[in-house]
C-alpha positions in Angstrom: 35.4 124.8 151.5 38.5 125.9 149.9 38.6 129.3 147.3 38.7 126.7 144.5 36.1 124.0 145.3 33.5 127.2 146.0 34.6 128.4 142.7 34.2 125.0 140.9 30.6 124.2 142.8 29.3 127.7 141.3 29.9 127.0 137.9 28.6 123.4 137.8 25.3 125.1 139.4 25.2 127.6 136.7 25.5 124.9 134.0 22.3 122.9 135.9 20.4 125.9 135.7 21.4 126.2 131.7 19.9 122.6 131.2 16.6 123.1 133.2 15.7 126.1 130.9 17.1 124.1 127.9 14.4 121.6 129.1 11.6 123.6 129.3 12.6 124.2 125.6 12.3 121.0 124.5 9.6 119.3 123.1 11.0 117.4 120.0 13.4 115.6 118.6 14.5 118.2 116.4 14.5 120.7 119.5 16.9 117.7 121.7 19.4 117.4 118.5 19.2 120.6 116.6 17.6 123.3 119.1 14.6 123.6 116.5 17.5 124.8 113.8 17.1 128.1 116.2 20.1 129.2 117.3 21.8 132.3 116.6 25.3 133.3 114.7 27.4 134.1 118.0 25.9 131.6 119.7 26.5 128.8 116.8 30.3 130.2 116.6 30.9 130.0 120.2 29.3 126.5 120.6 31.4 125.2 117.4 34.8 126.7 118.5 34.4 125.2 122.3 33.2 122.1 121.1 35.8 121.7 118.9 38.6 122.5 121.2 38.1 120.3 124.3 40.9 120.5 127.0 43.5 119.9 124.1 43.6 123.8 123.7 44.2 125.0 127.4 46.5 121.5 127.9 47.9 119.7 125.0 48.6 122.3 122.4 50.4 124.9 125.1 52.5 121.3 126.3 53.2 121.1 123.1 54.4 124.3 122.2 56.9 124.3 125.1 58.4 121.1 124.4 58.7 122.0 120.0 58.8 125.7 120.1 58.0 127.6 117.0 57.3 124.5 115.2 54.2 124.3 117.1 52.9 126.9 114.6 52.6 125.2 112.1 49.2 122.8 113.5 47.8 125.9 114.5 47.7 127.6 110.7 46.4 124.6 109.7 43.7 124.6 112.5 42.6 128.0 111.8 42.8 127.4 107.9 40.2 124.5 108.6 38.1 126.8 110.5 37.9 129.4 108.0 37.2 127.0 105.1 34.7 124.9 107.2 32.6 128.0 107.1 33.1 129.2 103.8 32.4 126.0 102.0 30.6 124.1 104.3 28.6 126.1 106.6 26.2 127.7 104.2 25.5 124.5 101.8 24.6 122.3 104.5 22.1 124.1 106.4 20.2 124.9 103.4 20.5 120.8 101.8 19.8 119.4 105.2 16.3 121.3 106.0 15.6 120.4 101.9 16.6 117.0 102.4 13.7 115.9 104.4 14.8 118.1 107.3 18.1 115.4 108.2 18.7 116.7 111.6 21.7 113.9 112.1 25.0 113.1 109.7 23.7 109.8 108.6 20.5 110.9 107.9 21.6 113.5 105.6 23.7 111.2 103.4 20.6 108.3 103.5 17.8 111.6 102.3 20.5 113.4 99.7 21.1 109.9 98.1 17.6 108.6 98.2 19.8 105.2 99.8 16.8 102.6 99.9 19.3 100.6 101.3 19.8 101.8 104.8 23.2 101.3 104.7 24.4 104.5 104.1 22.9 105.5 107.6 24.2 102.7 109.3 27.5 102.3 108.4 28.0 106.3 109.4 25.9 106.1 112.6 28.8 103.1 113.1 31.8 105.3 112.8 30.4 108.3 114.6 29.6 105.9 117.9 33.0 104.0 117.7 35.2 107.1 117.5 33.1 109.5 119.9 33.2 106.4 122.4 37.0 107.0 122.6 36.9 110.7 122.0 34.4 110.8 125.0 36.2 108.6 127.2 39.4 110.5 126.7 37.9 113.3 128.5 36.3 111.8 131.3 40.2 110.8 132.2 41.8 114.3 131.7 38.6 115.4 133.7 39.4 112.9 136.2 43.4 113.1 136.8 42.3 117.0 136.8 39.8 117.1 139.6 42.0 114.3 141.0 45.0 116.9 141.4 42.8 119.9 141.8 40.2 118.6 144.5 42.3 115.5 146.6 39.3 113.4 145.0 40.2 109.6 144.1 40.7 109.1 140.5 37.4 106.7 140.2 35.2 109.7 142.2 36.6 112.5 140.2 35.6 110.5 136.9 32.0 110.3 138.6 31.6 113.7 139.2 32.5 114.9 136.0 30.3 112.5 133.9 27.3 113.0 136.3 27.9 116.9 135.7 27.7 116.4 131.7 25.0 113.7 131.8 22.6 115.6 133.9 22.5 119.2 131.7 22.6 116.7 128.5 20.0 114.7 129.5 17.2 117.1 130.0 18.5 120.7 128.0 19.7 118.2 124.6 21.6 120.8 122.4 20.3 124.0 123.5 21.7 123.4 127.3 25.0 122.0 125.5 25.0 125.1 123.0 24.1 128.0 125.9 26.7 126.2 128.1 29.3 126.2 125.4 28.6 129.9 124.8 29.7 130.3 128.3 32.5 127.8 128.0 34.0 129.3 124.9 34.2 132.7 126.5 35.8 131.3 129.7 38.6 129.9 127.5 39.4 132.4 125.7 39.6 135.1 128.9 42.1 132.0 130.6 44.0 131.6 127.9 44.7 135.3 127.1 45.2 136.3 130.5 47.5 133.5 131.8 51.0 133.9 129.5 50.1 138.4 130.0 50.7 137.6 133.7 53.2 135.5 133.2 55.1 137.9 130.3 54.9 140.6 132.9 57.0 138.6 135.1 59.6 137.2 133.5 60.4 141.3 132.0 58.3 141.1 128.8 58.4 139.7 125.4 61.8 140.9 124.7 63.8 139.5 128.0 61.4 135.8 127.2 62.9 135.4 123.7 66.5 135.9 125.3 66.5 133.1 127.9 64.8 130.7 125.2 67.2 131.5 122.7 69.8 131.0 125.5 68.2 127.8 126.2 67.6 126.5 122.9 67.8 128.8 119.6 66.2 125.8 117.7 63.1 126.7 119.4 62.6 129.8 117.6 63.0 128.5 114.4 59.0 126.9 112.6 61.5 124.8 110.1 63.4 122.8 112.5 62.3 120.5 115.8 63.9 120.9 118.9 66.6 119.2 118.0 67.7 122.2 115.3 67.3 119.1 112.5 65.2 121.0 109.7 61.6 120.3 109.4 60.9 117.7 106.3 58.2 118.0 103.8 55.8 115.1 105.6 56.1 117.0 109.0 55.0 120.3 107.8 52.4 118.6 105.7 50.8 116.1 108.9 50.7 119.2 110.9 49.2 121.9 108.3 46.8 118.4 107.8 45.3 118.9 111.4 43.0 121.7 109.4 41.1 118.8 107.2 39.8 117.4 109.8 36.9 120.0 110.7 35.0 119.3 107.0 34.1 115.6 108.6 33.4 116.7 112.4 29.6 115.6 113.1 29.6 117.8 116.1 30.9 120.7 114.4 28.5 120.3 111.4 26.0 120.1 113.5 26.4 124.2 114.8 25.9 124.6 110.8 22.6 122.6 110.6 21.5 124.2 113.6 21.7 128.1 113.1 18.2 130.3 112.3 19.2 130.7 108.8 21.5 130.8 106.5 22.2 134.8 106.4 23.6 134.5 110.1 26.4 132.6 108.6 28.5 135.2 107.5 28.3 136.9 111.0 29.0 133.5 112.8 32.1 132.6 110.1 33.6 136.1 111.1 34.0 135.2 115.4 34.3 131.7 115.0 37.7 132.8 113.0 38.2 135.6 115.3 37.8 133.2 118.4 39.7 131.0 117.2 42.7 132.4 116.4 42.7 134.3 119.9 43.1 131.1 121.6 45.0 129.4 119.0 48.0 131.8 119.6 46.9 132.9 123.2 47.4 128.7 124.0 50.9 128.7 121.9 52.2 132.2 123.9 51.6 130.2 126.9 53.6 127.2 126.2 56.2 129.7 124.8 56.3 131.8 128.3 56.4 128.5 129.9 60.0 127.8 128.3 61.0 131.2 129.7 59.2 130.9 133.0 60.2 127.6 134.6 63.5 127.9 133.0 65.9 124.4 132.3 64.5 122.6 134.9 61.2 122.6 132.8 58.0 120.6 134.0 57.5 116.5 134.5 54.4 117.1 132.4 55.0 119.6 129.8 51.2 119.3 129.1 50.5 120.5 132.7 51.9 124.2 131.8 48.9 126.5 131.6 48.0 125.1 135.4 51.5 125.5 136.5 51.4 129.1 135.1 48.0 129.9 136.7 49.3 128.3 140.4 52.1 130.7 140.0 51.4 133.9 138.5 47.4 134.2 139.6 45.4 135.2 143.4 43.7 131.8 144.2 39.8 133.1 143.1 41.5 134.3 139.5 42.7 130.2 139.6 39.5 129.2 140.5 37.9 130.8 137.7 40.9 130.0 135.4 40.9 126.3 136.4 37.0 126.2 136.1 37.7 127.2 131.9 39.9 123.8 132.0 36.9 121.7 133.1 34.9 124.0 130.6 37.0 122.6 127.9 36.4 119.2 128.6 32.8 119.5 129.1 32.0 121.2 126.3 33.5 118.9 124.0 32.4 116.0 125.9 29.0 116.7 126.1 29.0 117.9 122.2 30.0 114.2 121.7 26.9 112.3 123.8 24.5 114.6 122.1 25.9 113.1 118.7 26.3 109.8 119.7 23.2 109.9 121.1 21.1 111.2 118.1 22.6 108.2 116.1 21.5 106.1 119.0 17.7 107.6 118.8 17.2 108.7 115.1 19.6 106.3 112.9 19.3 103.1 114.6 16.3 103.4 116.5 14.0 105.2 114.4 15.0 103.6 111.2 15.3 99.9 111.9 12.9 99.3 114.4 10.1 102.3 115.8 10.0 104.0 112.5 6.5 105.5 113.4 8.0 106.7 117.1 6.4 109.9 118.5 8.4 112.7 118.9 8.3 112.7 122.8 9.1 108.9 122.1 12.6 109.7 120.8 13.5 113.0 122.8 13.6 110.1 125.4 15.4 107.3 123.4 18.1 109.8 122.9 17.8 110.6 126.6 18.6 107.6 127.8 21.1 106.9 125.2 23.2 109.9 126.6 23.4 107.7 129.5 23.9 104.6 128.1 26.9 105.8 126.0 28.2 107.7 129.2 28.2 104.4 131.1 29.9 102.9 128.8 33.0 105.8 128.2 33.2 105.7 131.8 33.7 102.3 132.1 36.6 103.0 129.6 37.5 105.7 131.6 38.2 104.1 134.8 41.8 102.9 133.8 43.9 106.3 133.8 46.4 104.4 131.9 43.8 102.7 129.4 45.2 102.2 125.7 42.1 104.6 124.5 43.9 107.7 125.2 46.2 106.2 122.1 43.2 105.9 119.8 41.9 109.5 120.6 45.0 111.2 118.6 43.2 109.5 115.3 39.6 110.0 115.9 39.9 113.4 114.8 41.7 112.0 111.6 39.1 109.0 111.9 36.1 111.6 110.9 37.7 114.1 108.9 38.5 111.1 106.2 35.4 109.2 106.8 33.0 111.9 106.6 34.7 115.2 105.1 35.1 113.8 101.5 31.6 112.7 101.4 30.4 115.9 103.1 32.6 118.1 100.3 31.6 116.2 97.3 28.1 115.6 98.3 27.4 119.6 98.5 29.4 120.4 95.4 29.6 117.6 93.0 26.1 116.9 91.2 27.3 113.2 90.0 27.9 112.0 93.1 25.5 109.4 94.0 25.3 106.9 97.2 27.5 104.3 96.3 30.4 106.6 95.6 29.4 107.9 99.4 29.4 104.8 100.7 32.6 104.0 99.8 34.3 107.2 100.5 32.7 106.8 104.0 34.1 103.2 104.5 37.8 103.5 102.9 38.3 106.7 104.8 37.5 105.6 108.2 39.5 102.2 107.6 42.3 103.9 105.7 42.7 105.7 109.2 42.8 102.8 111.6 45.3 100.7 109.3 47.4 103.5 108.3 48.4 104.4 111.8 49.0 100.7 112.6 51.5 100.1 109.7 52.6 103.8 108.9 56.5 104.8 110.0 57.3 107.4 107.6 55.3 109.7 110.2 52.8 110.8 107.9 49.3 111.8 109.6 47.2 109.5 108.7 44.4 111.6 107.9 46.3 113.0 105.0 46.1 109.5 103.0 42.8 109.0 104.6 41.7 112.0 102.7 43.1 111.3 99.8 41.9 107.3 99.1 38.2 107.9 100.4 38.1 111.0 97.8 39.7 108.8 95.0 36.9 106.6 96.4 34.1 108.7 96.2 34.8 109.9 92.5 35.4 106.5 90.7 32.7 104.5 92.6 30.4 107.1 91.4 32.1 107.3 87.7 31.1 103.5 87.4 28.1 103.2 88.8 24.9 104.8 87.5 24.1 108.3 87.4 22.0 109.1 90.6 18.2 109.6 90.3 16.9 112.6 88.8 14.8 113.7 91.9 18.3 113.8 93.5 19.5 115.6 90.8 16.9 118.1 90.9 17.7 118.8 94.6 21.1 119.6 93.8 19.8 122.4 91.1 17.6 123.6 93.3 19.7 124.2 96.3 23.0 124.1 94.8 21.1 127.4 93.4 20.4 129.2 96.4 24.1 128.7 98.3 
């Protein structure tokens, strides 16, 4: 067994262990979704931050930081800038309005209690989105998981697939969110200590910061200029505004807003706002120094795969156990994100579908095990997607970020804040948003991120469907006093 496979074998075991004390926890459905609303502020910050971002961080953003430059910036402001504001406006407001609205442990919940929607279809339509999109989001990293055990391991593509969802299944299954939280707390901190400590080694040996800004500037001077691409062509207005737009995404994230539902109370939140920022930012420009190094270190000649960077770097500049370790916070990545999106999906699965249409008098034990199972069943079905390296669902993923940040953040911002919103405005925001998305990104060629009009059209939504439709009831009203009081 090989420095790297022992390395990889050790961590998975340690993960096991995490979901067999998780399951020992466990004993309702509020403990399998929420952790019994339990958890504390480092541990809420951690889990939110790794869950939020996947192998994109360690893989994507350093790829694409090499191939733009300093241009690459300009999504990572706006990524931080979402975190911040997530926490500052969100954060506090939900946690408190989802215990008082009849203890909503899921999205869809929350916007059927706060809107006293007799209707159902304010549940159903959002349980919809949240299982198409995390389907594809899902799916996406079972194949980066995949091609990277496949290259890592000498595994087959379809066997390295396997591995990884049977690895996330099996701590998700039995732990529900407290083995996905602890293991995200150990995730998080993996990342962050691989992406630090990768472009350090690597600045020491290409001569330091000040010999790596020569050769790029030698190489390409465009590439140290945040208002022009790579090409030296300046920057426009919709560019700088589709990346900064990244950042409006995290308002609509189900599991993101679930850390916020899930913390002990609401005082933590100030503690968990200040090192989910602080984390954040560390790896935000820790994963943008690597791609940066990158230009320097592997000079013209570059990479095949720009996106491959941060493992090219670590192969090159680290001893084989520091790899191990290094490549284990890559699979950390994935998995925390991916199991973050089963839990979810699951919970709409068990407590939105389930629950409310057909066992609405189910035990507790009854739907800890609904949403068991449906961690497999939507597993099953992301591998199947999966299977096909090439499939067309790695397009899709670049817009299920966008997909729920227009679908849900709207309705989740208003709904805190604005005391005449009432569920039809909700509904609608929920629906143009989402579709606003999918058809924008179809038709779109001005380049525009199509969350930005997504945004925009479900809030415009939101305000004049509620503007012409009556006033919502007085009990919901009241709510809003009462809580609105307290945030």
């Amino acid at each position: 067994m090989t420095i790297l496979t022992a390395t990889f074998v050790v961590y998975i075991a340690v993960m096991l262990a995490i979901g067999f004390i998780a399951y020992r926890r466990t004993s309702n459905l509020s403990d399998y979704i929420l952790g019994g609303r339990s958890i504390g502020p480092g541990t809420a910050a951690l889990s939110a931050g790794a869950s939020d971002m996947s192998g994109w961080l360690l893989l994507g953003l350093p790829g694409y930081a090499m191939v733009a430059g300093y241009e690459a910036s300009w999504i990572a402001i706006g990524l931080l800038a979402g975190t911040w504001l997530n926490w500052l406006l969100v954060a506090r407001r939900l946690r408190i309005y989802s215990h008082a609205a009849g203890d909503s442990v899921t999205l869809p919940a929350y916007f059927e209690n706060r809107f006293e929607d007799k209707t159902r279809l304010l549940r159903i339509i959002s349980a919809i989105f949240i299982l198409l999109f995390f389907l594809f989001y899902t799916s996406s990293g079972l194949v980066a998981a995949g091609k990277l055990f496949e290259s890592s391991f000498g595994f087959s593509y379809e066997v390295a697939v396997v591995i990884g969802v049977l690895t996330i299944i099996s701590y998700t299954f039995f732990g529900g969110f407290l083995a996905v939280a602890w293991t995200d707390v150990i995730q998080g901190l993996l990342m962050a200590a691989a992406l630090v400590a990768v472009p350090v080694m690597a600045l020491s040996s290409v001569g330091g910061l000040g010999e790596t800004l020569a050769v790029v500037e030698a190489q390409n001077p465009a590439l140290l200029d945040p208002f022009t691409d790579a090409e030296g062509s300046p920057l426009g207005f919709i560019a700088i505004i589709s990346l900064l737009g990244w950042g409006l995404g995290y308002f609509g994230q189900p599991h993101i807003l679930a850390r916020f539902k899930a913390i002990k109370s609401e005082d933590d939140l100030p503690t968990a706002r200040r090192i989910a920022v602080l984390w954040s930012g560390l790896c935000l420009v820790a994963a943008l120094a690597t791609g940066w190094v990158g230009i320097s270190y592997f000079g013209n000649e570059g990479l095949a795969d720009a996106e491959t960077v941060f493992l090219a770097l670590t192969q090159a500049v680290m001893h084989p156990v520091v790899a191990g370790l290094l490549l284990a916070a890559v699979l950390a990545a994935i998995m925390s994100t991916a199991d973050s999106q089963l839990l979810v999906s699951s919970s709409a699965l068990a407590e939105d579908f389930y629950k409310a249409l057909f066992r609405r008098a189910a035990s507790q034990n009854e739907l800890v095990w609904v949403g068991r199972f449906a961690v497999v069943l939507i597993a099953a079905i992301a591998l199947a997607l999966a299977f096909n390296p090439d499939s067309t669902v790695l397009g899709l993923v670049s817009y299920a970020w966008a997909g729920f940040g227009a679908a849900f953040g709207p309705a989740i911002l208003l709904s805190l804040f604005w005391r005449r919103m009432n569920g039809a405005g909700a509904l609608a925001g929920i629906i143009v948003g989402g579709l606003t998305v999918v058809i924008w990104k179809q038709i779109d060629s001005s380049g525009l991120y199509e969350i930005i009009p997504g945004f925009i059209l479900a809030t415009v939504a939101i305000v004049v469907v509620s503007l012409v439709t009556p006033a919502p009831a007085r009990s919901v009203g009241e709510l809003f006093d009462q809580v609105g009081g307290r945030s």
